[in-house]
C-alpha positions as a printed Julia matrix, in Angstrom:
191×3 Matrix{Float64}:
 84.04   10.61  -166.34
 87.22    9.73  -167.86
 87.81    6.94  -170.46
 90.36    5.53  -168.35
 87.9     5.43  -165.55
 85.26    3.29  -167.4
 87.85    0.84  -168.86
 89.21   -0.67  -165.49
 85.97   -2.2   -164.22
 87.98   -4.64  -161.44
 88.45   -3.21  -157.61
 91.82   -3.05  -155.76
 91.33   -5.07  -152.31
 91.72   -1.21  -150.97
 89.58    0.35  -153.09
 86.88   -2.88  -151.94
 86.94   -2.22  -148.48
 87.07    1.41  -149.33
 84.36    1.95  -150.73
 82.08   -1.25  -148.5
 82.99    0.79  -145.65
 81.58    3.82  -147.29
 78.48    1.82  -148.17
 78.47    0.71  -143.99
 78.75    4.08  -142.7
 75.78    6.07  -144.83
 73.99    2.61  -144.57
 74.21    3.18  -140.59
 73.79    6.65  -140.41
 70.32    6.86  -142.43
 68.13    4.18  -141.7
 65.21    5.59  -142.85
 66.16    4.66  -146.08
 66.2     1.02  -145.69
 63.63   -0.14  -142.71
 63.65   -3.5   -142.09
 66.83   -4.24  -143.83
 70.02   -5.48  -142.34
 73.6    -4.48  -143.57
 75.25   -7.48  -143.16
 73.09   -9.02  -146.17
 73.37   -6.02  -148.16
 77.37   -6.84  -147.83
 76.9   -10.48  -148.44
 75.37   -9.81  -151.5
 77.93   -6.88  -152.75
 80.68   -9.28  -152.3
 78.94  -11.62  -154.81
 78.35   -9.06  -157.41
 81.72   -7.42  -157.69
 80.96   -5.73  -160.86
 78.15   -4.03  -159.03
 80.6    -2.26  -156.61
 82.8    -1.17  -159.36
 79.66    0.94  -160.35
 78.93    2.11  -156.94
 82.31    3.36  -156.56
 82.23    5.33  -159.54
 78.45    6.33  -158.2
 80.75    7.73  -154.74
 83.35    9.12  -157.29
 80.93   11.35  -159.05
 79.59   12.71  -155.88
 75.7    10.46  -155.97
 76.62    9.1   -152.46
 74.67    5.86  -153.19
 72.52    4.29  -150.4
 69.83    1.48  -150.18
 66.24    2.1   -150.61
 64.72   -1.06  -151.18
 64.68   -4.77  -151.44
 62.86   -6.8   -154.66
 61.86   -9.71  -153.21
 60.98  -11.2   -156.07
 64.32  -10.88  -157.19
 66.34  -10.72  -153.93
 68.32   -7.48  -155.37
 68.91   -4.63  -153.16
 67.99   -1.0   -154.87
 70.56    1.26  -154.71
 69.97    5.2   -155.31
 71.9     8.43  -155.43
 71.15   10.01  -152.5
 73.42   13.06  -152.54
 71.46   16.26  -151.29
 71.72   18.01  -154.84
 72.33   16.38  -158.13
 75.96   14.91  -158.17
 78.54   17.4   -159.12
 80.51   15.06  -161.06
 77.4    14.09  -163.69
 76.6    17.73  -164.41
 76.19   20.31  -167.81
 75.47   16.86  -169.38
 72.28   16.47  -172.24
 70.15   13.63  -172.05
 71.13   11.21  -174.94
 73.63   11.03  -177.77
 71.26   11.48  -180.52
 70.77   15.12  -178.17
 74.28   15.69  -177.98
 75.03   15.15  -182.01
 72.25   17.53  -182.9
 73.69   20.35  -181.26
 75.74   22.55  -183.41
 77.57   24.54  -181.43
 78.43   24.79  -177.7
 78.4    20.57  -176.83
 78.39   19.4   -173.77
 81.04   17.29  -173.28
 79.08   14.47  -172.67
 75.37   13.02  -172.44
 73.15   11.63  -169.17
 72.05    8.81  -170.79
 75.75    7.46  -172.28
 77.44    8.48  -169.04
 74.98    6.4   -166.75
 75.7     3.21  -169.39
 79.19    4.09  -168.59
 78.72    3.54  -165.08
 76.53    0.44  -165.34
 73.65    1.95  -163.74
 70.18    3.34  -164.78
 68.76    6.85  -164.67
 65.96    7.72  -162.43
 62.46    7.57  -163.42
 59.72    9.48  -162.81
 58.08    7.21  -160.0
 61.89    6.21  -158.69
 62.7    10.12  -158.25
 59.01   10.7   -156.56
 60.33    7.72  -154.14
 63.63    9.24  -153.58
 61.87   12.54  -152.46
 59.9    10.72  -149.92
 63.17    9.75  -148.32
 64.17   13.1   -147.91
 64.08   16.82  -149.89
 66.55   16.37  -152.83
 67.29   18.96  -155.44
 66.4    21.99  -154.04
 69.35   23.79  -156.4
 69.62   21.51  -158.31
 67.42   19.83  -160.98
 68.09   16.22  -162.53
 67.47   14.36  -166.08
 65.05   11.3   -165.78
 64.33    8.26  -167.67
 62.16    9.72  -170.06
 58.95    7.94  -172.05
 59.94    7.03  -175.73
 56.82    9.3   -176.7
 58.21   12.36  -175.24
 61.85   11.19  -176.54
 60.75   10.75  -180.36
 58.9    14.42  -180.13
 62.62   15.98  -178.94
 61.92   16.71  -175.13
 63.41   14.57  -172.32
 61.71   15.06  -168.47
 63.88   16.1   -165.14
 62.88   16.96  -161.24
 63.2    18.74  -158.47
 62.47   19.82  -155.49
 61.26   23.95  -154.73
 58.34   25.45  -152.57
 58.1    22.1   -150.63
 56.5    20.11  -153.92
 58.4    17.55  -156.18
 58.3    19.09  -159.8
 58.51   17.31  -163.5
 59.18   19.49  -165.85
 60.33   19.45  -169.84
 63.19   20.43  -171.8
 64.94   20.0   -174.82
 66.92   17.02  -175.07
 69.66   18.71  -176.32
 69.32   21.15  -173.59
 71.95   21.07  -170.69
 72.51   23.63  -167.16
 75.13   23.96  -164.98
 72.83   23.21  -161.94
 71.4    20.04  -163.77
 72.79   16.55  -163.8
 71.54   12.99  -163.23
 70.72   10.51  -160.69
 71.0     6.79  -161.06
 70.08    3.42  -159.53
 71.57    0.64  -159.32
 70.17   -3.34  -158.82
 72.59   -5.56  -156.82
C-alpha cells in the first residue's frame, strides 16, 4: 500500500457512493453472511463513521472484498470481514510484524502484516474470527493467511496463519520473519 494511499484518509462524494454501492451489491448477493440483518442500517451506520469507509475502501482496493458477518449488540457495531475467496492479492509476501521485518538480514519484504493492517485501520484475523469466516464459506484453499497471534507464541519468534485444504480449517506456525508469495492477511473491521 502506498504512502500516499494511507495519508488521504477523507472520501470523494464518488469514491462514497463508490464504494457503498460496492458494500450494497456483495451485501445483497451473499446473505448468508449476515442473517437477520438489514442493509439499510448497515448504510445508516457507514454514513456516520466515515473514517470507517475510508478503511473499507482500501479493504476493496487491496482485493479483501469486505462483507458483514455480524452485529455486537452490545455495542451496536457491525463486523466487517475480508471475504475474498483467497487471501487478498494486494496484502501479500508481507511478514507478520516490524520487529519480524527488521530482523531479517537479507531478502525484506517490503512490508509487514501487522503495520500494513494499522495502516488500513483495521485488525488482523484471529484464530476464532478466521474459524468463523470458514463457516461462511471455504476460504484459502491456495492461499494461506497471517493471524493475530498470542503474545506467548510472539515473544518465542513464531506468529500463527490458516487455511483451508482437504476440507479442514488448518493453524499452523511459522517464523515471524517468514513471508510466501501465496500468503497474506485478512482483516476486520468494527463500524
Amino acid at each position: 500500500m502506498s504512502k500516499t494511499t494511507t495519508a488521504k484518509k477523507k472520501l470523494s462524494a464518488a469514491e462514497r457512493d463508490e464504494i457503498l454501492e460496492t458494500l450494497k451489491d456483495r451485501f445483497g448477493k451473499n446473505k448468508n453472511r449476515h442473517k437477520g440483518i438489514d442493509w439499510a442500517d448497515v448504510q445508516s451506520r457507514l454514513e456516520e463513521k466515515a473514517d470507517k469507509l475510508w478503511s473499507l475502501r482500501i479493504m476493496e482496493e487491496t482485493g479483501g472484498e469486505p462483507d458483514v458477518v455480524g452485529f455486537d449488540k452490545k455495542t451496536g457495531e457491525y463486523i466487517f470481514f475480508d471475504c475474498a475467496a483467497e487471501t487478498p492479492k494486494g496484502r501479500r509476501s508481507v511478514c507478520y510484524d516490524r520487529e519480524a521485518l527488521e530482523s531479517r538480514k537479507q531478502h525484506k519484504p517490503a512490508d509487514s502484516a501487522m503495520e500494513m493492517a494499522a495502516s488500513m485501520g483495521i485488525e488482523l484475523l484471529d484464530e476464532e474470527q478466521y474459524r468463523a469466516l470458514q463457516k461462511l464459506g471455504n476460504f484459502d484453499s491456495k492461499t494461506s493467511s497471517w493471524l493475530k497471534t498470542p503474545e506467548a507464541i510472539r515473544e518465542l519468534g513464531g506468529a500463527i496463519f490458516g487455511d483451508y485444504r482437504f476440507g479442514q480449517v488448518f493453524i499452523y506456525h511459522n517464523g515471524a520473519d517468514s513471508y510466501y508469495g501465496a500468503r497474506g492477511f485478512r482483516g476486520t473491521l468494527r463500524v
